[in-house]
N, C-alpha and C positions, 0 to 999 in steps of 0.2 A: 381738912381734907385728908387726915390718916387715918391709915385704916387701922382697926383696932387691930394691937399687939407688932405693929410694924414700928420697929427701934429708932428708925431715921427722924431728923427734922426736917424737915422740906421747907426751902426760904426764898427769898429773891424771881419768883414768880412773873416772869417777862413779858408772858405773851400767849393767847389764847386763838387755836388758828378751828374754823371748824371743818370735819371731814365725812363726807354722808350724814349721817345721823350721829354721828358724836363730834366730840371734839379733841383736841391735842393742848396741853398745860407745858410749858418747859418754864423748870425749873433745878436750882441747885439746892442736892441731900447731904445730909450727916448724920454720922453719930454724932451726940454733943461729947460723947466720954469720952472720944478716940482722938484728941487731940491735937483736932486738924489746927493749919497753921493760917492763921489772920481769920476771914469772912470768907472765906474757901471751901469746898468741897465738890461731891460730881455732878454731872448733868444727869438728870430725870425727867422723860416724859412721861407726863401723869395724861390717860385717856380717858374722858371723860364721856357719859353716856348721853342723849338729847335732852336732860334734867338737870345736866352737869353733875350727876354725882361719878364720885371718883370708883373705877370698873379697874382701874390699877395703875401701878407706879411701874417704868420700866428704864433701867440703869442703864446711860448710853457709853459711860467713862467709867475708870477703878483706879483711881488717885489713892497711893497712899498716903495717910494722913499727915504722918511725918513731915513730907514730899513738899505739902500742899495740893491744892485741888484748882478746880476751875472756879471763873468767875463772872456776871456778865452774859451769861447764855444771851442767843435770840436765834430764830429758825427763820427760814422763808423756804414756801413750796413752789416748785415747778415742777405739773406734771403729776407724775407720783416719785416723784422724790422731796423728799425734805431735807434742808442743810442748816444742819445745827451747829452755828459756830459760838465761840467763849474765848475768851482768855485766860491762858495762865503761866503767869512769872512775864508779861508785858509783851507775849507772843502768842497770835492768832490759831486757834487749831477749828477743825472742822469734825464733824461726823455726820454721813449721810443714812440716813434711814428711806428706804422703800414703802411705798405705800401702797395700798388696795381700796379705794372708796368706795369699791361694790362691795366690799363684804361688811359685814354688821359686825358690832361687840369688837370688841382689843381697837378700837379703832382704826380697823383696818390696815394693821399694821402685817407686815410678812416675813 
């Protein structure tokens, strides 16, 4: 599910939510060469279209690699918000993403 010439790997794939006519993929990215530290890196929601093909990857964290990164993602929606929590260093963090289900394409993200 990358898209040609995108550097990331995208791993550890949690959970698939669907939203109007697409859907929403959370998962954690890397570079492999940048040296993140354990099974770590950031959160990405990948939005997918009603065929599941991937329409794109969107970066919700910027860990640097050094640092270590997130671990663990999972989201649950209410409403139109979505709350994507993870671990990282054995401490809870959140990010909440806005949603739009009447719109088509990006997943109706805003």
């Amino acid at each position: 599910m990358t898209p040609e010439g995108f550097a990331l790997t995208q791993f550890w794939a949690t959970q698939l939510l669907p939203l109007g006519s697409s859907h929403l993929l959370l998962a954690i990215g890397r570079d492999p060469s940048a040296g993140w530290l354990f099974d770590t890196g950031n959160v990405y929601l990948g939005v997918l279209d009603a065929g599941y093909n991937l329409e794109e990857w969107i970066q919700l964290t910027d860990f640097p690699p050094k640092e270590g990164g997130a671990m663990r993602p999972w989201m649950a929606r209410d409403g139109d918000r979505l709350a994507v929590v993870f671990d990282r260093w054995n401490k809870l963090h959140m990010v909440e993403v806005r949603l739009d289900p009447r719109r088509t394409g990006k997943g109706g993200l805003w």
